[in-house]
LUMMIMI-468928 format. One record per residue: residue in three letters; x negated, y negated, z of N, C-alpha, C in turn. Coordinates in steps of 0.2 Angstrom, whole numbers, plus 2048, in hexadecimal, padded with zeros to 3 digits. Last residue first. Layout:
<pts>
[ALA,[X,Y,Z],[X,Y,Z],[X,Y,Z]];
...
</pts>
This chain:
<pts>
[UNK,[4D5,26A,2B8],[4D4,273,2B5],[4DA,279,2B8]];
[UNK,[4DC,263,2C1],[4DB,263,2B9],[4DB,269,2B5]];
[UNK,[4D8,267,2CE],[4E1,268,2CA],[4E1,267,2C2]];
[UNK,[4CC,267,2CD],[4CF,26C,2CD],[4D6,26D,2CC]];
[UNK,[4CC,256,2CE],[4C9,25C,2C7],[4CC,260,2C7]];
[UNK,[4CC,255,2DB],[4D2,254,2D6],[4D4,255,2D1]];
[UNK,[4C0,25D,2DF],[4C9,25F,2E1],[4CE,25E,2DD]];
[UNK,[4B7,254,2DA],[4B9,259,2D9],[4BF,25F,2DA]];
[UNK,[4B9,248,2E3],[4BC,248,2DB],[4BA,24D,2D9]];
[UNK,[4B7,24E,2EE],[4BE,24C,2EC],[4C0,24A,2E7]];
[UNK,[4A8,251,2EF],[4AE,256,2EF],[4B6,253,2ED]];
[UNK,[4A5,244,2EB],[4A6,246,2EA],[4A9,24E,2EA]];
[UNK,[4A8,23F,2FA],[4AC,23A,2F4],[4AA,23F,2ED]];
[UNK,[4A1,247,302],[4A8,248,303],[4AC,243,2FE]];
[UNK,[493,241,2FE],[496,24B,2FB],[49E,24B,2FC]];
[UNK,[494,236,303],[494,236,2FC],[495,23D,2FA]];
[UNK,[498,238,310],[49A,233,30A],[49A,234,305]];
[UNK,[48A,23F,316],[492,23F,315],[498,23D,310]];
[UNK,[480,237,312],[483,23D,310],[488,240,310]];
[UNK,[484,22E,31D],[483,22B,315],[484,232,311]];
[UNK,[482,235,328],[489,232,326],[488,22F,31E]];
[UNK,[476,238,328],[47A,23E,326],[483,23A,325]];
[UNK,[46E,22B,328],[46F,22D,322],[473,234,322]];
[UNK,[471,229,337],[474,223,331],[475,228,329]];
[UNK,[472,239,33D],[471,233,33C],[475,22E,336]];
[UNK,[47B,245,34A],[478,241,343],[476,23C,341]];
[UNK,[477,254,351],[47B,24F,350],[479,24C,34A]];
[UNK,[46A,260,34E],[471,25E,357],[475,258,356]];
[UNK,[466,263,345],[466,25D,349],[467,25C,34E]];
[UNK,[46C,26E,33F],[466,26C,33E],[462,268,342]];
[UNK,[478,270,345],[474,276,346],[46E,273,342]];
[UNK,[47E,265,343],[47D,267,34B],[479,26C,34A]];
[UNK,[480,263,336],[47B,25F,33A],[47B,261,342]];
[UNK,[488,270,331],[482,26E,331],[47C,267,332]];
[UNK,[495,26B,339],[492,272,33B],[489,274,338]];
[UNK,[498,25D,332],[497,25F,33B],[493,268,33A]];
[UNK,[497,265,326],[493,25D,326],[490,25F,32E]];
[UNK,[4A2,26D,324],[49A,270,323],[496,26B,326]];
[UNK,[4AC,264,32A],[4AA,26A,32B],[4A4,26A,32D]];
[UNK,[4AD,25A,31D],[4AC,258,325],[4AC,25D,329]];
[UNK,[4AC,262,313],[4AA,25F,313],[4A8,25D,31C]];
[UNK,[4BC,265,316],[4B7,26C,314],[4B0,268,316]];
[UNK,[4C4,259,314],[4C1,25C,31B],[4BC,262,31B]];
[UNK,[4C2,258,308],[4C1,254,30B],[4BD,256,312]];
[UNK,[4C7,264,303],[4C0,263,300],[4BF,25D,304]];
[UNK,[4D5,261,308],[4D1,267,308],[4C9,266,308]];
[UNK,[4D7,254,2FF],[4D8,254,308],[4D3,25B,30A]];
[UNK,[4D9,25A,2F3],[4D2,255,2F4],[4D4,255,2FA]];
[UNK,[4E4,261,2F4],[4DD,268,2F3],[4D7,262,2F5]];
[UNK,[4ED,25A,2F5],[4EB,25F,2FA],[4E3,263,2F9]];
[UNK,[4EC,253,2EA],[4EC,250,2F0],[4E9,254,2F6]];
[UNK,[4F1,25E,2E1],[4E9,25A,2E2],[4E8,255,2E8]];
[UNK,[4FD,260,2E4],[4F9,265,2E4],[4F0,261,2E6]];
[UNK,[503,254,2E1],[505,253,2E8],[4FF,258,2EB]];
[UNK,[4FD,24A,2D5],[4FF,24E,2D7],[4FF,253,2DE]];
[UNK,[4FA,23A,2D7],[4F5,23E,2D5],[4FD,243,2D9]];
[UNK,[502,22F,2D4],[4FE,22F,2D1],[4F9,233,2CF]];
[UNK,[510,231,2DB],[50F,233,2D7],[509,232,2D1]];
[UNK,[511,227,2E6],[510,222,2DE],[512,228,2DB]];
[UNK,[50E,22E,2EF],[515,22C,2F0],[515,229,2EB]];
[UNK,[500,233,2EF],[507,238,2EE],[50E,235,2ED]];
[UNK,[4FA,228,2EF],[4F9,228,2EA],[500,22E,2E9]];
[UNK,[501,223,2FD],[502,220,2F8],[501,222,2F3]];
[UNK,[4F7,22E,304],[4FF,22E,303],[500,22B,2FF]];
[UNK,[4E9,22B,302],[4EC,22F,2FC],[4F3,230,2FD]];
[UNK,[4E7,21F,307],[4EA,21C,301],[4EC,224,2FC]];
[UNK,[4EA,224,314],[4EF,221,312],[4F2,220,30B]];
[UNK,[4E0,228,318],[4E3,22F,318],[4E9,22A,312]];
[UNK,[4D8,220,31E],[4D3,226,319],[4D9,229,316]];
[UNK,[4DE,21D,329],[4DF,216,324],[4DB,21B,31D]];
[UNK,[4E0,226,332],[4E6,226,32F],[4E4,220,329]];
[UNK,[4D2,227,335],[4D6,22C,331],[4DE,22B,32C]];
[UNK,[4D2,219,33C],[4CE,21C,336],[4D0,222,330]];
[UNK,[4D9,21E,347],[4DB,217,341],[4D8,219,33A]];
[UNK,[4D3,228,34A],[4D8,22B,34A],[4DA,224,346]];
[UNK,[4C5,221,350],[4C5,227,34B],[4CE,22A,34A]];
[UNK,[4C9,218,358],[4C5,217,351],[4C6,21C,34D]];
[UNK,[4D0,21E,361],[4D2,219,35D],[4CF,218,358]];
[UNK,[4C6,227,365],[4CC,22A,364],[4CF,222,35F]];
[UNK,[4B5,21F,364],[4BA,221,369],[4C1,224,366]];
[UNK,[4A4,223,35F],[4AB,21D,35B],[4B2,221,362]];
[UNK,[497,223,360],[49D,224,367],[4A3,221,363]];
[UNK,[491,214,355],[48F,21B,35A],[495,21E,35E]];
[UNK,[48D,209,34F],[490,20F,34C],[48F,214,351]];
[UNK,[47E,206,352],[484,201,353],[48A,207,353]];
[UNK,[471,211,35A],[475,20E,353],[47B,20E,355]];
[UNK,[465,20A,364],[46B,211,363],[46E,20D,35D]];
[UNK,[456,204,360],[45D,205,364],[45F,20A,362]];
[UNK,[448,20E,363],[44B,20B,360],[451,20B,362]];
[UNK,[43C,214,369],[441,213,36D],[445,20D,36A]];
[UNK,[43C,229,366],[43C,223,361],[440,21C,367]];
[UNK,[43A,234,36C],[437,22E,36F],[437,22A,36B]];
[UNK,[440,23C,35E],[43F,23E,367],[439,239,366]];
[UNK,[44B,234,353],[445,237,354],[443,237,35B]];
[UNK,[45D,236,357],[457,235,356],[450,237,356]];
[UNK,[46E,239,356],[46A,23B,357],[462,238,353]];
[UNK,[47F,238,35C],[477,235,359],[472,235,35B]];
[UNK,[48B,244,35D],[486,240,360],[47F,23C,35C]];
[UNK,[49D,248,355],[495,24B,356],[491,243,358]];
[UNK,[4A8,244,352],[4A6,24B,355],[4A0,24C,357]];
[UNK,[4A8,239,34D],[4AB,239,352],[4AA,23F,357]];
[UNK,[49C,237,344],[49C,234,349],[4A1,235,34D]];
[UNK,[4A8,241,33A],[4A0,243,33C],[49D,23E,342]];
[UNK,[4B3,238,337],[4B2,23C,33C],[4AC,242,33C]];
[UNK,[4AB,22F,32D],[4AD,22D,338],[4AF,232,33B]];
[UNK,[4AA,236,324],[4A4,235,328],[4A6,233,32E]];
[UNK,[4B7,237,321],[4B3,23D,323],[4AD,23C,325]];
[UNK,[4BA,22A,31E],[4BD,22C,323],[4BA,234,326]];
[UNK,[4B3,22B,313],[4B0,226,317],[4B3,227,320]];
[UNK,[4BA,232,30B],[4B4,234,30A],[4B0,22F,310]];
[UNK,[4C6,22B,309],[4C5,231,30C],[4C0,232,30E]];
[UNK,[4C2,220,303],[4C5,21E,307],[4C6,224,30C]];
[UNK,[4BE,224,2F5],[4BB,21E,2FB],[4BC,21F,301]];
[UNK,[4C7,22B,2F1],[4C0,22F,2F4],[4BF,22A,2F7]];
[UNK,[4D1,222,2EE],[4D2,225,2F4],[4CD,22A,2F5]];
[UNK,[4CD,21A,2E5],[4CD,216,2EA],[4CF,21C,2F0]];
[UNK,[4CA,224,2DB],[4C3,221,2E0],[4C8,220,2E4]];
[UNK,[4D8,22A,2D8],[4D1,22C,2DC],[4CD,229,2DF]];
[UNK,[4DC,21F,2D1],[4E0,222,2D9],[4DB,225,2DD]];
[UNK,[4D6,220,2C9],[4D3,21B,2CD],[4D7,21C,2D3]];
[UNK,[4DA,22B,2C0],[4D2,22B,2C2],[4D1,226,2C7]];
[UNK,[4E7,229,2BF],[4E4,22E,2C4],[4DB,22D,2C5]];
[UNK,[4E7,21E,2B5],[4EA,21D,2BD],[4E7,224,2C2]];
[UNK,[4E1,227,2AA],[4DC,221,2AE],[4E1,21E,2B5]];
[UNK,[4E2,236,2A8],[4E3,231,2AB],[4E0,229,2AF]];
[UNK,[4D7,23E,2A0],[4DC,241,2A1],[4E1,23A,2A5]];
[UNK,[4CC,236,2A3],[4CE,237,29B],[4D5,23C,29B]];
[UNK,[4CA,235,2B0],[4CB,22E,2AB],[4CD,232,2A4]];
[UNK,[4C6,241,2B2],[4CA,241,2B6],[4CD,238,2B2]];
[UNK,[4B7,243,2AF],[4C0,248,2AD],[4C6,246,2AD]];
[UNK,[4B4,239,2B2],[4B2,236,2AC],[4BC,23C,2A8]];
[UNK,[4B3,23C,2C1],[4B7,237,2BD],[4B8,235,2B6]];
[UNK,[4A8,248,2BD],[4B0,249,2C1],[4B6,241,2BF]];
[UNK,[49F,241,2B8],[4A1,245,2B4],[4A7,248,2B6]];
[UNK,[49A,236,2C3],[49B,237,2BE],[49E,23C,2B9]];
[UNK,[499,243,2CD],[49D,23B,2CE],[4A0,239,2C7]];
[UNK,[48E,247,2C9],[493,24A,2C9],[499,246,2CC]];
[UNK,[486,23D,2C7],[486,242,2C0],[48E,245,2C2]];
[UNK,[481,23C,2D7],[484,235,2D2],[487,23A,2CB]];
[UNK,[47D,246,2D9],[483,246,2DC],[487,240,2D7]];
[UNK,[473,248,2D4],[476,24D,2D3],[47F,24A,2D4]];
[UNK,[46A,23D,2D7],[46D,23E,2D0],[471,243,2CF]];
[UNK,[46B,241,2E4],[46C,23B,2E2],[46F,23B,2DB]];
[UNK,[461,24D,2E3],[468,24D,2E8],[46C,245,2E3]];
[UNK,[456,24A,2DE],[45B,24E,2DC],[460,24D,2E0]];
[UNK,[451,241,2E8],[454,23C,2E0],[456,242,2DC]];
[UNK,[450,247,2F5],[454,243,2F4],[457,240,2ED]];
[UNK,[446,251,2F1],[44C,254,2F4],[454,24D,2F1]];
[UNK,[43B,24B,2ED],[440,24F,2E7],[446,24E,2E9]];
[UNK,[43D,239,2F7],[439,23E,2F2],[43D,241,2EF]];
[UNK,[43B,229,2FC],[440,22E,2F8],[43A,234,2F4]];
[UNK,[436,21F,307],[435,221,303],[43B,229,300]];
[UNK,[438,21C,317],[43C,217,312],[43D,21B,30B]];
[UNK,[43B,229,322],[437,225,31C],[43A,222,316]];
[UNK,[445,22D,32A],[442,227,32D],[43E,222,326]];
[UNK,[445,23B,327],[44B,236,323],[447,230,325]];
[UNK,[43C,240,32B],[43B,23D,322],[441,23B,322]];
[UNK,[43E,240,338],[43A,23F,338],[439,23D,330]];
[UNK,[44A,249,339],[44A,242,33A],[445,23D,338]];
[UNK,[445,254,333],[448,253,331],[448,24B,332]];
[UNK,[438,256,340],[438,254,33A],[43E,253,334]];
[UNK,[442,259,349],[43F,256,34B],[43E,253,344]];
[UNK,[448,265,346],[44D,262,345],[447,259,347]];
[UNK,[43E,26E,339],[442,26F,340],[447,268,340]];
[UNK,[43A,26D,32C],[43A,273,32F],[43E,276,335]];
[UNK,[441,262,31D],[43F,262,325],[440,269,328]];
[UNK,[446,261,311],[43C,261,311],[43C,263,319]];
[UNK,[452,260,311],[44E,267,30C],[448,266,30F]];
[UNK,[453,258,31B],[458,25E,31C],[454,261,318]];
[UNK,[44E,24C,316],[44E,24F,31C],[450,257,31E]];
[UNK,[454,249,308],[44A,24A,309],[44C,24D,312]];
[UNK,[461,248,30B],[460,24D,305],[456,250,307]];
[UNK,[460,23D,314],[463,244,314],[460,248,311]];
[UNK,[45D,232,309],[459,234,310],[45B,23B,311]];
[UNK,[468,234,2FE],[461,236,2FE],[45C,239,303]];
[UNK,[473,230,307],[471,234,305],[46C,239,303]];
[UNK,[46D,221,30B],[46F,229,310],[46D,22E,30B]];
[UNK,[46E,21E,2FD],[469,21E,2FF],[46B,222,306]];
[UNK,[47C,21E,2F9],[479,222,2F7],[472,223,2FB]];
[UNK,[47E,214,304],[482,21C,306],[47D,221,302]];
[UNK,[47D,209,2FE],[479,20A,306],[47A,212,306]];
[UNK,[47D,201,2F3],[47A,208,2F3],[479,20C,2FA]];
[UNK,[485,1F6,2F5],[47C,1F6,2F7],[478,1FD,2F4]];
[UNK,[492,1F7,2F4],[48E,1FA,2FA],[487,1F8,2FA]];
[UNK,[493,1F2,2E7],[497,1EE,2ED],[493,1F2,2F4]];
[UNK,[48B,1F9,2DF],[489,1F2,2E2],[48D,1F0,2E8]];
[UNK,[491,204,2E0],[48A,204,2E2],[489,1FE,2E4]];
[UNK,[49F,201,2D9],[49C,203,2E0],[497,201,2E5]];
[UNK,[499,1FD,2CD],[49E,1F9,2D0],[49B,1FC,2D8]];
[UNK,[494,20A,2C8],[48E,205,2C8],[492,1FF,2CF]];
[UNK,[49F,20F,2C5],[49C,212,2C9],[498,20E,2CE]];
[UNK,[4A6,206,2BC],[4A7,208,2C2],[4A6,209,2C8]];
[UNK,[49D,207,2B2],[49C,202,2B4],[4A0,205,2BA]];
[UNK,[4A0,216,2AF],[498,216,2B0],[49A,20E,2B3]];
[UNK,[4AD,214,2AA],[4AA,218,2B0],[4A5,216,2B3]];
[UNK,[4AA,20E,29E],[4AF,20B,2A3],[4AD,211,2AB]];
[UNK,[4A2,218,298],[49E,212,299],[4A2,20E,29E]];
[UNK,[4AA,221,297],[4A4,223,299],[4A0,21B,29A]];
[UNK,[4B5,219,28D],[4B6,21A,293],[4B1,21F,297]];
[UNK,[4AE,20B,283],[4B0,212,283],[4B1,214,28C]];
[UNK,[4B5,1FA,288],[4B0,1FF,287],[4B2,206,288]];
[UNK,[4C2,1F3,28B],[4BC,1F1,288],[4B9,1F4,285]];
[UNK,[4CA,1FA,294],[4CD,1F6,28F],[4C7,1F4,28B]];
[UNK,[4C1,200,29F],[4C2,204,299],[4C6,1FF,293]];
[UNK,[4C0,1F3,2A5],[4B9,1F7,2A1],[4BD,1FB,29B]];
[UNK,[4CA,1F3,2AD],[4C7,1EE,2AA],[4C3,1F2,2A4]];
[UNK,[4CA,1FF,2B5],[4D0,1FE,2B0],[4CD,1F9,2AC]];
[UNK,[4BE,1FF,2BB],[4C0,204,2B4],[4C5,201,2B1]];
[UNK,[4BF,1F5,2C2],[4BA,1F5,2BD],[4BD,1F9,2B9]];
[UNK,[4C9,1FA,2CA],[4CA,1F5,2C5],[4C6,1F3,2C2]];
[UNK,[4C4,204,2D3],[4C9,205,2CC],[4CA,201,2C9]];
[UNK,[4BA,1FC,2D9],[4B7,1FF,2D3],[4BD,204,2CE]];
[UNK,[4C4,1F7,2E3],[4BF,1F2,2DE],[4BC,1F8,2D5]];
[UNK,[4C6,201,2E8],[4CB,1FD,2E6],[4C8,1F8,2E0]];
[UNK,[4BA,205,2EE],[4BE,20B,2EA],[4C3,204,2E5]];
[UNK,[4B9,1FA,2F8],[4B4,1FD,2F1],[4B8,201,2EE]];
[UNK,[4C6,1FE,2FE],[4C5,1F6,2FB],[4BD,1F6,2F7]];
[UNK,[4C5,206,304],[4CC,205,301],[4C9,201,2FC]];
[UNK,[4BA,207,30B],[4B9,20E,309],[4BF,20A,302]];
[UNK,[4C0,1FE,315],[4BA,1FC,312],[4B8,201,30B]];
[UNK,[4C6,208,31C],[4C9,203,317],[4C5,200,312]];
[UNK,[4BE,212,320],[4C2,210,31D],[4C6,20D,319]];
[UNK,[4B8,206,32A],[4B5,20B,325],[4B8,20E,321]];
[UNK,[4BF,202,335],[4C2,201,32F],[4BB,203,32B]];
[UNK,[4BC,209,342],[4C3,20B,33E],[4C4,20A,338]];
[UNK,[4AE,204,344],[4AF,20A,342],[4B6,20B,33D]];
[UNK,[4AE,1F6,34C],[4B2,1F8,345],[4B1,1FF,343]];
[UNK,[4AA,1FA,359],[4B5,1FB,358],[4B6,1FB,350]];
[UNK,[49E,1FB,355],[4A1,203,358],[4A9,200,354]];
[UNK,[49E,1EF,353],[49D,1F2,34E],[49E,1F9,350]];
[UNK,[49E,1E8,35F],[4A4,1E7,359],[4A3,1EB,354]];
[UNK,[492,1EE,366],[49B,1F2,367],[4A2,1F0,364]];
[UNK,[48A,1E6,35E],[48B,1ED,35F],[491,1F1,361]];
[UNK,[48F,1DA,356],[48D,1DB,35C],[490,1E4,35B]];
[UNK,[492,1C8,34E],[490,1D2,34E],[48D,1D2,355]];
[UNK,[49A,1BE,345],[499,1C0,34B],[495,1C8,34B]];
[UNK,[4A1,1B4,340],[4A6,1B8,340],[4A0,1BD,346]];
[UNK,[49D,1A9,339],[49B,1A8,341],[4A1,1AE,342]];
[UNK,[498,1AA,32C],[492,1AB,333],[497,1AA,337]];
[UNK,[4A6,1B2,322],[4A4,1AD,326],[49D,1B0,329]];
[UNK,[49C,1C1,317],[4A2,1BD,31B],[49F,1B8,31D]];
[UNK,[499,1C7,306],[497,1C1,30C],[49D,1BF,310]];
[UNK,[497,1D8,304],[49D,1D2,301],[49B,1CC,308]];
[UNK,[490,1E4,2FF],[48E,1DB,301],[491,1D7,2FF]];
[UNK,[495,1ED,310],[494,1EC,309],[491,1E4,307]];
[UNK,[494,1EF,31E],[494,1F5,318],[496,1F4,310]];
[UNK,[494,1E4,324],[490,1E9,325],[48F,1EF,320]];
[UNK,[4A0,1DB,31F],[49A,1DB,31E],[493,1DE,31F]];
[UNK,[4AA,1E6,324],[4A8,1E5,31C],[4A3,1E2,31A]];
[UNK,[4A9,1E7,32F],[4A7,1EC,32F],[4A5,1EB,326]];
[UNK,[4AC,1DA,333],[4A5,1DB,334],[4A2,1E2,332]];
[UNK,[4B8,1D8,32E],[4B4,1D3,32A],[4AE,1D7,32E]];
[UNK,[4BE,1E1,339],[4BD,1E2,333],[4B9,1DE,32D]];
[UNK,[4BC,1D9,344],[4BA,1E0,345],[4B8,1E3,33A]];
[UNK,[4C1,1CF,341],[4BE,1CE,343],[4BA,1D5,342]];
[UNK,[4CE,1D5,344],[4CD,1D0,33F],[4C6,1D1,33E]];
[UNK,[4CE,1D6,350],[4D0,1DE,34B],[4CD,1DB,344]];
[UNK,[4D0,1CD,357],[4CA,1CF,358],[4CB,1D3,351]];
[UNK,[4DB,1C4,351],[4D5,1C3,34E],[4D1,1C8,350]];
[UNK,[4E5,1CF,35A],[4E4,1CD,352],[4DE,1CB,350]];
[UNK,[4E1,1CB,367],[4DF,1D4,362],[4E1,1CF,35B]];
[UNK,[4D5,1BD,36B],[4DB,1C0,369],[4DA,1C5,365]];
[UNK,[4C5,1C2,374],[4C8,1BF,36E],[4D0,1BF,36D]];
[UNK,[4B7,1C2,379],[4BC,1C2,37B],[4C1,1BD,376]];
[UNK,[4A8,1CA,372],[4AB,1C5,374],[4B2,1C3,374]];
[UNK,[4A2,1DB,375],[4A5,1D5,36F],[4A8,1CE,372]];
[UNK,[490,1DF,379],[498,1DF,37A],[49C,1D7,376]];
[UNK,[483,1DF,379],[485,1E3,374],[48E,1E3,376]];
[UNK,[47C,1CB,377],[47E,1D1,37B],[482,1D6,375]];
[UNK,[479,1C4,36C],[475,1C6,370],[476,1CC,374]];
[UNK,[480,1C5,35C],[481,1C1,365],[47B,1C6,367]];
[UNK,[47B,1C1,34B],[47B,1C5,350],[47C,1C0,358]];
[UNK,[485,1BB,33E],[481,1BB,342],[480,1BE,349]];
[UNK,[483,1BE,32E],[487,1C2,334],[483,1C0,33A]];
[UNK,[47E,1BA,322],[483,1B9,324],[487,1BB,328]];
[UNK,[472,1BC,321],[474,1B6,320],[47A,1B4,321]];
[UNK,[470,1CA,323],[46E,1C7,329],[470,1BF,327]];
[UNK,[471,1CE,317],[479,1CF,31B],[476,1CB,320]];
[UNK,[465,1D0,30F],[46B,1CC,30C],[472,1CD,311]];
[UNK,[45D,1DD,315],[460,1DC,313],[466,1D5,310]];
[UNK,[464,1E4,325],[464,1E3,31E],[463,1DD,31A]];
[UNK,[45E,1E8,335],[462,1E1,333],[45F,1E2,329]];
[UNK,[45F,1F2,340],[45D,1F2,339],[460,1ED,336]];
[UNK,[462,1F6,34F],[45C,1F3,34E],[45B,1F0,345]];
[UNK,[46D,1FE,34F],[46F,1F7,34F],[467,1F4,350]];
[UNK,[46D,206,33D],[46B,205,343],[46E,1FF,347]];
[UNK,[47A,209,332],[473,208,334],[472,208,33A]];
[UNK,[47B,214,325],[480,211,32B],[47A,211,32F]];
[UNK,[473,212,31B],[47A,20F,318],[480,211,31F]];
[UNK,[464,20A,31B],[467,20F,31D],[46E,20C,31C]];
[UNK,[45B,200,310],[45C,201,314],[462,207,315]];
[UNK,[450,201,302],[458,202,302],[457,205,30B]];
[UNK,[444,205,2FA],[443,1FD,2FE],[44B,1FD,301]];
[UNK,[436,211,2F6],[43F,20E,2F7],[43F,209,2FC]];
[UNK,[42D,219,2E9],[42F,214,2F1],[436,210,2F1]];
[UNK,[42A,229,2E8],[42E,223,2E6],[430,21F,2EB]];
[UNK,[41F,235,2E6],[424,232,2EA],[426,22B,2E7]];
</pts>
């Protein structure tokens, strides 16, 4: 086994990361403080960016539990704005370096601007679901900080195939290879919200930890969110940067994803945790840069 020090990539409201606690400071009570909607919104989004990646915002911006239910919406955006970042490494990179090396930094681009938080779900996931017999124990290894088979196969399977769909997908077009990230980012995170929007969270039986921040997201959250996951690929169709077939086939593979995800965490779990939303993420980013292969081929 392999010991792992990588906090959850949709976390508890009990689990302070991490390098973020210097600069988000928690209120006491779990309700948001009375604000103009402009700033609240504002507000909402600096908090979901400093929670889900580690770009440092202002301290006096604030956290509190049901600020981070309302930021649910912009997960997606945030989805916009890694993605966004790591097409411009490529662009950057490949002027430099052979274009399996401009990828590969890309890639890397991501991971740091997240922490890793998703791949690490992932993981979690990957050791609960293969090693767990009932639903109790499933819970019960993702809880474990440590990584076993289940997870660093999954992991490197998924990181390979990421890599080796962009890599098709960069040599045939470098406009279409980053139209992609920034729109798996940003679908692929809109398909985790709506795994939170369908389904309840679920814990170890008598664990009496809080309930996780992320919880019960409301029709706003979830229907802002879809529409902000959905947006960068109109654009990419209105640009004409990915063809109008491949758009539809990665939407397909997106939602195919949010399906199986719901239909198999209810029948293992009865709903889901931090780490099935991380798993989420990362199979429906990559299902959608295999989709956009399949227009290739």
């Amino acid at each position: 086994m392999i010991r792992r020090t990588l906090t959850h990539p949709w976390p508890d409201a009990r689990v302070q990361k991490p390098g973020r606690a210097t600069h988000i400071h928690l209120y006491m009570n779990t309700s948001e403080p009375p604000d103009h909607p402009l700033r609240r919104e504002l507000r909402r989004l600096l908090i979901a960016l400093g929670y889900f990646t580690r770009v440092p915002i202002p301290a006096g911006v604030g956290w509190s539990a049901q600020a981070l239910n309302r930021a649910a919406r912009y997960f997606p955006l945030i989805g916009v704005f890694v993605g966004g970042v790591a097409a411009l490494v490529l662009y950057a990179a490949s002027g430099l370096l052979p274009l399996t090396l401009a990828v590969l930094m890309s890639m890397a681009a991501s991971v740091l601007m997240t922490g890793a938080f998703h791949e690490d779900g992932l993981a979690d996931a990957a050791d609960g679901f293969g090693g767990g017999y009932d639903a109790q124990r499933v819970l019960e290894i993702m809880q474990d900080s440590r990584i076993g088979s289940y997870g660093a196969i999954a992991m490197v399977l998924v990181l390979l195939g990421k890599f080796s769909a962009l890599l098709a997908l960069a040599e045939h077009s470098l406009a279409l290879a980053a139209a992609a990230v920034i729109s798996a980012h940003a679908a692929s995170r809109a398909c985790a919200l709506g795994v939170m929007a369908v389904l309840p969270y679920v814990r170890v039986e008598g664990d009496a930890k809080a309930r996780p921040v992320a919880e019960g997201i409301g029709g706003a959250e979830w229907i802002t969110g879809l529409v902000v996951g959905a947006a960068p690929l109109a654009l990419v169709a209105a640009m004409h940067l990915m063809p109008l077939r491949a758009v539809l086939l990665a939407i397909l593979a997106t939602l195919a994803v949010l399906v199986v995800a719901v239909r198999y965490f209810r029948r293992r779990i009865g709903g889901y945790t931090g780490d099935c939303l991380g798993a989420t993420q990362q199979v429906a980013e990559l299902a959608f840069y295999f989709a956009a292969c399949a227009w290739l081929g």
